[in-house]
N, C-alpha and C positions, 0 to 999 in steps of 0.2 A: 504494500500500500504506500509504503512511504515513495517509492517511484516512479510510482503515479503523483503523488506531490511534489516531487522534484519535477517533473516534467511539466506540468500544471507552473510553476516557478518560470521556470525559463522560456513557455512559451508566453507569457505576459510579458518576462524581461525583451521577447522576441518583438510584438509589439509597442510594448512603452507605456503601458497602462496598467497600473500597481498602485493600491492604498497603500500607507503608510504602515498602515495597522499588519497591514497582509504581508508584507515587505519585514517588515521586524520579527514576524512569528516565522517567518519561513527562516530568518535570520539564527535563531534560536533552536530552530527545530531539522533541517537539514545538515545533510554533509557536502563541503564545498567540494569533494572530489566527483562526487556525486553529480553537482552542478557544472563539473566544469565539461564532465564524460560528457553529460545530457547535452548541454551546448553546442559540443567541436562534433555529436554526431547529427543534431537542428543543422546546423549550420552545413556539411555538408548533405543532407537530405535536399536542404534550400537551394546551393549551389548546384547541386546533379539535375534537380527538376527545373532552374531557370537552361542548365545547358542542352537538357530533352527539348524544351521548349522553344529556345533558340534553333534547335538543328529541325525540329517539325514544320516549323514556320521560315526557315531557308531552303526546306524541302518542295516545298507548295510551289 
């Protein structure tokens, strides 16, 4: 479960849109290796899908 709240974390930080309140408990309550995994693997998910998207749309 706590996984799902890490992920849930990062995809707000993914975003930009985070209470304070939310932000401090996740601050208290996760592990930052945790967040940094979640992250570096968002982040290429993000990158692979805009580069599919790039090569569908030069394909047309």
């Amino acid at each position: 479960m706590n996984i799902v709240r890490t992920i849930k974390a990062v995809a707000w930080s993914f975003i930009g849109i985070r209470k304070n309140s939310g932000y401090q408990e996740d601050l208290s309550k996760l592990n930052p290796l945790h967040i940094i995994v979640v992250a570096l693997v968002g982040v290429a998910l993000f990158v692979g899908g805009l580069v599919l998207l790039v090569n569908w749309v030069v394909a047309k």
